[in-house]
N, C-alpha and C positions, 0 to 999 in steps of 0.2 A: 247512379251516374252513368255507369255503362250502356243501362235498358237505354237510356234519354238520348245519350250520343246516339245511339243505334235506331232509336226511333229518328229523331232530327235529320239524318242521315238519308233515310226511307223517303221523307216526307219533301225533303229536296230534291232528292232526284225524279219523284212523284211531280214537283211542281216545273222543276225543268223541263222535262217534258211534255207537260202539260202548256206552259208557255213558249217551248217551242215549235211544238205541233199547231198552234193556235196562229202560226207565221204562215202560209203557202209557201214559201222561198223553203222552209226546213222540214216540210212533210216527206220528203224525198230522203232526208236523213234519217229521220227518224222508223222512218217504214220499211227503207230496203240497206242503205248505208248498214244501219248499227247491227240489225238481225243478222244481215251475212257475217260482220266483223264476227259477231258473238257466238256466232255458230261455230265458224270458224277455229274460234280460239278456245271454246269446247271441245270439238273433236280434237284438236290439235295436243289441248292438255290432257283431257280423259289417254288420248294413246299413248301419250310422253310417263304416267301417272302407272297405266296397264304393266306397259313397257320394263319401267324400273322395278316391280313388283316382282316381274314373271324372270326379272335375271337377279332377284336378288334368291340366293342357295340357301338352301334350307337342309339341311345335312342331318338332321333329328327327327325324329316322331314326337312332335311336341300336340298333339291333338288334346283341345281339356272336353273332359268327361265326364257323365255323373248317372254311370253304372259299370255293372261288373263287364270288364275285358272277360272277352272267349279264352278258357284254359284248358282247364281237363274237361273231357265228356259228362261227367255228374254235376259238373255245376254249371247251372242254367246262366247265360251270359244275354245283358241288355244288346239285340241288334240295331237300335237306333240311337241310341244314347252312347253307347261305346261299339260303334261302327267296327265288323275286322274285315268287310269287304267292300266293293265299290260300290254295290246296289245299296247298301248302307249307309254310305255317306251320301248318297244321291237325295236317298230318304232324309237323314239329317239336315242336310242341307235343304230339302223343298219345307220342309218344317220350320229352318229358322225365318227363312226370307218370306214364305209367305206365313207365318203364323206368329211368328216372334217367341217361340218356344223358350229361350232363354229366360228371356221378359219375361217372359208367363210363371215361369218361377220364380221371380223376386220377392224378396223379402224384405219385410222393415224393421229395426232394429230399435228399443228403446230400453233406457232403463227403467227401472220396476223398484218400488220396496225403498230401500233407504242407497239407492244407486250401488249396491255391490253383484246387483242381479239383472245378467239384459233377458230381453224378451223380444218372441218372434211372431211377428203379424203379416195377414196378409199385404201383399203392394199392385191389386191390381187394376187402378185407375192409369198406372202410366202406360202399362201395355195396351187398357182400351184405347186411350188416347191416341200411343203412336201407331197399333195397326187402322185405329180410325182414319185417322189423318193421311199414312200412307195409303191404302186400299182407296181413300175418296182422292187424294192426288192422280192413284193411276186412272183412277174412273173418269177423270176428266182429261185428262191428257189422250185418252182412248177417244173421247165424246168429242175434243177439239178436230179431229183426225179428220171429220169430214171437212175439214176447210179445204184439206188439202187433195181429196177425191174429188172426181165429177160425179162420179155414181156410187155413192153411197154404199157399202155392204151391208148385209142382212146381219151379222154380226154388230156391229158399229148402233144400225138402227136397234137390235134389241136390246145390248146395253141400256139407249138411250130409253128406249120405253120402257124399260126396269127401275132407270132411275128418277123418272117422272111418274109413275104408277099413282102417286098422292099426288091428282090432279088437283091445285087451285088455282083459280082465275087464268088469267091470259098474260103474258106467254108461259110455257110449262113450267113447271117451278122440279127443280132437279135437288134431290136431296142431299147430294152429296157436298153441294153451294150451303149448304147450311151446317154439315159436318165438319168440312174442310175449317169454317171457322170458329165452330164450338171446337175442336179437340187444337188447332192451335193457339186459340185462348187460352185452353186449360194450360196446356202447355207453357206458354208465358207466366203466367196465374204460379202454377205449382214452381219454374225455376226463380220467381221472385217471392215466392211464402214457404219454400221451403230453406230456412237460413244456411244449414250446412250446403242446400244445391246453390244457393244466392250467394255463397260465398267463394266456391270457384268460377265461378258463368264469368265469361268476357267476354270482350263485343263480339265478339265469331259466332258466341254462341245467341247472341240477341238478336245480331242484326242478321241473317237469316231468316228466324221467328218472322220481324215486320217485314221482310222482305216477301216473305209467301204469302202473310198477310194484305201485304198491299197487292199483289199482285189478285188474290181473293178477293178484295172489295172492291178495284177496280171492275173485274170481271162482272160481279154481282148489279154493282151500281149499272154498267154498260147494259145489260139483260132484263134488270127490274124496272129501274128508274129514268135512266138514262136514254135517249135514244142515239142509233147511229142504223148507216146502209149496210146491212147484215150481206146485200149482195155484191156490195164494192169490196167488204173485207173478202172475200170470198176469192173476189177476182186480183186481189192482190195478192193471199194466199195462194194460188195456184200461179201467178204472174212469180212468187218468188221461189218454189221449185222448182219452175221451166225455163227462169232466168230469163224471164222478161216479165217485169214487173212493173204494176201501172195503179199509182195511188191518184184515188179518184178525192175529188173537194171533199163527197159527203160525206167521208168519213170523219166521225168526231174525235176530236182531240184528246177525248176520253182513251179511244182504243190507242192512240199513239202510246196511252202513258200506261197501258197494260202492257204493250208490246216492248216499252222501252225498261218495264221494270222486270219483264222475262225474260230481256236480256241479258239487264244488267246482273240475273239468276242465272245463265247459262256462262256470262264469264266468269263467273265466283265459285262455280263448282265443282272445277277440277284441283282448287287452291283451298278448298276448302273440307270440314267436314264432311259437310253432304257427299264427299267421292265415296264414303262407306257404301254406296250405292255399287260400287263395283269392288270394292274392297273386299267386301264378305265372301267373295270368289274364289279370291284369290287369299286368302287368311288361312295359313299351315294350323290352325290351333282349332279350323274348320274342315277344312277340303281334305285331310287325313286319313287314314284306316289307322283306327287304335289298334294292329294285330305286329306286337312288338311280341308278343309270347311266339307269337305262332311262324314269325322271319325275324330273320335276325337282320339288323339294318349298319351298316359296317359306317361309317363317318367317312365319307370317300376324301377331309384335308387331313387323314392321317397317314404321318411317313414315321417308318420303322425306326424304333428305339429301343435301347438297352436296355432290359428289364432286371433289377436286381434281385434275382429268384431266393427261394428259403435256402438252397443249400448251398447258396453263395454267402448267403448272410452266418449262417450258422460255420461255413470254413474260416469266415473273418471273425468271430465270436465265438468259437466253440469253448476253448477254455474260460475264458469270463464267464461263460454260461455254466460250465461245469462248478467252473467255483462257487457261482452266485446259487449254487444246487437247481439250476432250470435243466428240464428235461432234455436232451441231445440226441438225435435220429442217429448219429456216428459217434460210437468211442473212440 
């Protein structure tokens, strides 16, 4: 019931679009109106979102880890796994965000035998999945870039010929248009076949899924099947970061309803999970130096209090203690 809402959801604001854009009187909203709104209220949350992160106090060494902390000189200690300096966590850090190093260790649990015994398997279709899906996300967001240049960079262009190199037919067929939607297929696929993941998933977590996805089929349909003026979008893209922006007829109603569901992607994003996008940044249980052995880290909300020491305790209990035959530092 949740996937449905959250499909239904996708598929209206897909047609609103699509029927609004199909007006001349609302290609003006839909082309420069909503993108600015959206942009807008992206940046505005993403800094608000930053913001509250970077003041919220972390007064612990709470870094999690999975190898040996630096201690004594004889015993060999993991430098990336349990980081004790900054070049360390830097490493950690480009490992998890671009490799999903965490992921990459998962494991699956089941039980075995007559269920008194679990077992441990590998789990690693979810990491292909999400480094797929992410690495083809940024390839295209990279690839879209030239809307917004006149001149092209030689960077940008090789990207692009790297991700066409499997030339078929006419126009270039980009591989990553095909990744983007097998690995968030799977994705959908495994959080409704896997019953313990289908049993927490809520709409947050669905409607996102169709949201990328339509915003993927769109794209694909617009580039394969579909046609539109690849040179009007061009000129409206550069018309809306120079803030004169000029939507021309030929544009098909197609692209309004790509444009209008990457919107409705950039207001959902600072409210939403997807902000792990900058989260991982800013994550004490990440961005840390495990070297708690090696500095000692003092709790800067601690204010002095009265310690009731042993030879306090023992002045208030020495006899009981005598009697009870317990040992006594003073006769």
């Amino acid at each position: 019931m949740k996937a449905l809402v959250s499909l239904i959801a996708v598929l209206l604001l897909a047609l609103i679009a699509y029927a609004g854009a199909s007006v001349p009187a609302m290609r003006f909203l839909f082309g420069v109106v909503i993108p600015y709104a959206a942009f807008i209220i992206f940046v505005v949350g993403m800094v608000v979102r930053i913001l509250k992160w970077a003041s919220s106090p972390v007064p612990f060494r709470i870094p999690t880890t999975t190898g040996q902390q630096k201690s004594l000189p004889w015993i060999k200690h993991s430098t990336i796994e349990s980081p004790s300096t900054g070049l360390g966590v830097i490493a950690r850090m480009a490992l998890e965000v671009l490799f999903f190093r965490s992921l990459f260790r998962n494991l699956k649990t089941q039980q075995v035998g007559d269920g008194t015994q679990v077992a441990y398997g590998e789990a690693k279709w979810l990491w292909a999945a999400g480094l797929a899906f992410h690495w083809s996300f940024l390839i295209i967001l990279v690839r879209h870039m030239r809307f917004f240049i006149e001149q092209v960079p030689a960077a940008i262009q090789m990207i692009e010929g790297l991700d066409s190199f499997l030339q078929i037919g006419a126009p270039l067929f980009y591989m990553t248009d095909a990744v983007i939607l097998a690995s968030v297929t799977y994705l959908f696929i495994r959080r409704i076949g896997i019953p313990q993941v289908k049993y927490i998933s809520l709409i947050a977590d669905y409607f996102p899924l169709f949201l990328i996805l339509g915003i993927a089929v769109t794209g694909v349909l617009m580039r394969y099947f579909t046609k539109t003026d690849i040179v009007s979008v061009k000129v409206l893209a550069m018309g809306l970061i120079s803030f004169n922006p000029t939507v021309a007829e030929t544009i098909s109603p197609m692209f309004f309803t790509h444009l209008f569901l990457l919107s409705v992607l950039f207001v959902y994003f600072p409210m939403s999970k997807l902000v792990h996008m900058a989260g991982v940044f800013m994550s004490p249980t990440r961005n840390l130096a495990n070297n708690s052995r090696m500095k000692r880290h003092v709790n800067p909300w601690n204010y002095p209090v009265h310690v009731h020491t042993y030879e306090e305790y023992e002045n208030d209990f020495r006899e009981k203690m005598k009697g009870a035959g317990l040992p006594v530092e003073k006769e």
